[in-house]
Structures are given as C-alpha cells and as structure tokens.
N, C-alpha and C positions, 0 to 999 in steps of 0.2 A: 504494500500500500504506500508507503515512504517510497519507492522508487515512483510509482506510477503520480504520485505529484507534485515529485518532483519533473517527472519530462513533461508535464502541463504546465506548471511553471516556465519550463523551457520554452513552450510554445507563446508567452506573452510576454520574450525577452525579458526574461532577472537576470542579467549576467550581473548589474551592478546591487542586485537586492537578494539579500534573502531572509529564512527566519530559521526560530528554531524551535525544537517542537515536544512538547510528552504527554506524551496520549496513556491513559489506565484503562480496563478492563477487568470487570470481575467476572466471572464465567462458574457457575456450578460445575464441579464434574464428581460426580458419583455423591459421598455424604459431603465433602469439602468445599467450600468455595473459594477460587481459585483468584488471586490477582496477579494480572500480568501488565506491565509497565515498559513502555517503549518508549526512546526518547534519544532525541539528534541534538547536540550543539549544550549549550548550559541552561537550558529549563529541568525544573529538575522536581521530584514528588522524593515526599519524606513522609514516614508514616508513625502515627501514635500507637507506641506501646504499653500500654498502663503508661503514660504521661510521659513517657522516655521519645527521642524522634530515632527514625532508623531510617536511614536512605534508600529507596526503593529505584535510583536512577544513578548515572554516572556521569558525571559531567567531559563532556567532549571538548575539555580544551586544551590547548599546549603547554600546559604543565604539566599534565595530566601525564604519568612514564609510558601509558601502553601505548595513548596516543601519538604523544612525540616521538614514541619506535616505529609504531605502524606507520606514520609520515614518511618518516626519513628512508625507513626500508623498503620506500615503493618509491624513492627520487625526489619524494616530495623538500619540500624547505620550509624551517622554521625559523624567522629570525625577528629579535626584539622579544622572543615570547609571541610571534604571532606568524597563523600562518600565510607564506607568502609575506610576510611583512606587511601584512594587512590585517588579515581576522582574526581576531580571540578564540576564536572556537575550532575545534576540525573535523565536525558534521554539521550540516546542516541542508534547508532546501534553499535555492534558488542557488548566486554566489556560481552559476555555472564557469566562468573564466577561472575559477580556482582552483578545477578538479585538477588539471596540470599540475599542481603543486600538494596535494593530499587530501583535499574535501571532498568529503564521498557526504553521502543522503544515507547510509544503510542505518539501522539503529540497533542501540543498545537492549535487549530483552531481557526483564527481570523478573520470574515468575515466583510466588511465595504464595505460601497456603495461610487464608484470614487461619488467626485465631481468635477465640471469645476478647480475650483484652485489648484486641486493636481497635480503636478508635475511629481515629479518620485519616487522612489524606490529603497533605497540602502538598499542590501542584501551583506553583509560579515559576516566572523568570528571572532572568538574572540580575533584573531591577529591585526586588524582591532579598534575592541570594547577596549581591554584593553590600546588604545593609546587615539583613539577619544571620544569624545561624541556625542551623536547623533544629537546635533546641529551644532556641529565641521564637523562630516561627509556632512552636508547636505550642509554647507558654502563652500563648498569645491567644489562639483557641479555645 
C-alpha cells in the first residue's frame, strides 16, 4: 500500500514534497487482538502500558544505525546528518529525486499482541516528537 502511493504521488510531481506516515491497525485473529503499526520517515505511535509509553514505530532517520547502514550500503549519502544533505529522514512518500541517494517509501512493520493493560495509542509527528518524549506524550493522556 506504501508503495502504490507513493507512485500516485509520482504521478502529480513531488519530487520537491513529501510526507511521512504511521498508519495502526488492530485486527482480531483467533482469541487475540492483534496491532500492527507501519510507518515511513519520523511519525511515530507509542503505546500505554499501565501508564509506562513503549514505542510501537521506529523512526527513519539518519541517526538512526540501521538506517545510516542501509543508506550507505546501497551508494546512498549521508551528510550533515541528513540525507542527501537534504532530508532528516530516510523513508518517506513523495521526495522522488532522493531515491538516488537512499529514500525508499517501504515501511517499518511492528506487530504486538493488545494486552488487558494497554491503554491507548498516541500517533503524531515529528512536531509532536521533537518537543515530547514519549513518556511526556503518554503523561499527558
């Protein structure tokens, strides 16, 4: 689904825009219900456990060690902390002129089974992240 809009996106030129993205999904499967968290670039979901936050996303940016490997080991460039010497992040939709340098659209998938003491789900951006923490967010609730 991340790929396909991303190439719609392609279709209404973002080569100079893009976003970023975290989608949830709870899904029943058999007695459990099931959350699964996808998510591109630094939006990110944190979830309450009896009042504690736990992060249910990974943020895609070049600081980040897997990212910075996965860049580098595909040709891509990191420089300033960003990539391409441009963007903070290293997924994301739109930003197509970056893919030459390591931005891919594919996401991250974190699937975890609810338990009775999980609470809720706070899903924001990195407008959000760059002020809070994610125990700060969840106090906040």
């Amino acid at each position: 689904m991340f790929n396909r809009i991303n190439n719609e996106l392609r279709l209404i030129d973002s080569d100079g825009c893009g976003s970023t993205a975290c989608v949830a999904l709870v899904r029943k499967e058999g007695a459990a219900n099931v959350l699964y968290v996808a998510n591109v670039g630094d939006s990110r979901a944190v979830l309450s456990k009896s009042g504690a936050a736990e992060r249910m996303s990974i943020d895609d940016k070049c600081d980040n060690p897997g990212e910075n490997a996965r860049v580098k080991s595909g040709g891509g460039i990191i420089l300033d902390n960003r990539l391409g010497g441009v963007l903070a992040v290293t997924r994301a939709f739109g930003d197509h002129a970056l893919t030459r340098v390591g931005l891919i659209c594919t996401p991250h998938i974190v699937k975890y089974t609810v338990k009775p003491f999980d609470k809720y789900l706070v899903i924001a951006s990195d407008g959000i992240w760059d002020e809070l923490s994610d125990a700060d967010a969840i106090s906040l609730c």
